[in-house]
N, C-alpha and C positions, 0 to 999 in steps of 0.2 A: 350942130357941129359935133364933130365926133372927135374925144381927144381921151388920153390917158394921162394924169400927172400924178407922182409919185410925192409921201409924204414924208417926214419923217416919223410919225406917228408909226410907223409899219403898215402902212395900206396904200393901197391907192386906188383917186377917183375916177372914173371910167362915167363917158359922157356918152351914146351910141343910137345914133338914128337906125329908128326900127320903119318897115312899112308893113301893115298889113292889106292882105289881097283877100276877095273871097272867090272860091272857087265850088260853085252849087252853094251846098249847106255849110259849107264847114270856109271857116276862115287861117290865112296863114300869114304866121307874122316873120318875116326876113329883114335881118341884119347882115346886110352888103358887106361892111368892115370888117367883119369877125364869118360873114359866110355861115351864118347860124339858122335854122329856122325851125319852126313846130306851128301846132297847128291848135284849133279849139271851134266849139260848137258856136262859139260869138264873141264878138272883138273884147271883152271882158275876157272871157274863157283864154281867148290865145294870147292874150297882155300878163294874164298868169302863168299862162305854159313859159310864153316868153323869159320872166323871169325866175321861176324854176329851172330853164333849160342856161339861164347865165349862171345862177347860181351853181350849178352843178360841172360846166366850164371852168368858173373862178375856182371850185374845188380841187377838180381834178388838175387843173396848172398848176395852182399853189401845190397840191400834194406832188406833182412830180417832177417841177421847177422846172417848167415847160413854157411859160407865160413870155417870156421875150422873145423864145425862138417861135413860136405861133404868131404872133404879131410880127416878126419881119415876113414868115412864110405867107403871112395876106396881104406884104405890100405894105406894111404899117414903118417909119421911122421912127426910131427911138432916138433922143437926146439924153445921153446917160450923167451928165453934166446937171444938168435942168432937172432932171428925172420926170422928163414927158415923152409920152408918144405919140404919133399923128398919123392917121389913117393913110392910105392912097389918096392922091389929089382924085382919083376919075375913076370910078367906078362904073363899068358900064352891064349896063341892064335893058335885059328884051321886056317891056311889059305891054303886055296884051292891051288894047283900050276899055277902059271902065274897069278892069279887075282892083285898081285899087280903091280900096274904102277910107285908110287910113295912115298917117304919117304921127310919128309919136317918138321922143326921146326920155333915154330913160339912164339915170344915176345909177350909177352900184360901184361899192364901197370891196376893193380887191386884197385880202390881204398880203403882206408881205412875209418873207422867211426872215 
């Protein structure tokens, strides 16, 4: 399940179903909710790109205080009350047969201003 909820600590947690696909040699990891993807030489390799390529997202929002208008532009609700967010109910995806290898969710800790 993919959710965002906010702390008061100044951060918030971010829950986001990744898939990865391989395509020849190389494998590609896509996050539907956020519309993210990268790629790597083996489903290790792109689970690390993966989150290098969030980390450097959560950066760049936090540095330009972009993070809530991003998540409404993919479809995302925010409850600003609650201080959570919730993806699109339906995302919808062409996938090829057999291209996927792998389904994986992954934490990361977002800071706040």
């Amino acid at each position: 399940m993919n959710y965002i909820k906010g702390h008061k600590k100044r951060y918030v947690e971010v829950q986001l179903g990744v898939l990865v696909f391989q395509e020849e040699d190389s494998f590609l990891a896509f996050c539907p909710a956020l519309n993210l993807s990268t790629y790597g030489d083996s489903i290790k390799d792109v689970k690390d790109a993966f989150d290098d390529l969030m980390a450097a997202y959560i950066e760049e929002c936090t540095k330009m205080g972009t993070l809530e208008k991003d998540l409404r532009l993919h479809g995302w609700t925010i409850e600003q009350s609650a201080g959570v967010a919730f993806p699109p109910k339906e995302i919808d995806l062409d996938i090829a047969a057999g291209m996927l290898r792998q389904q994986f969710s992954e934490p990361f800790r977002i800071p706040m201003n």
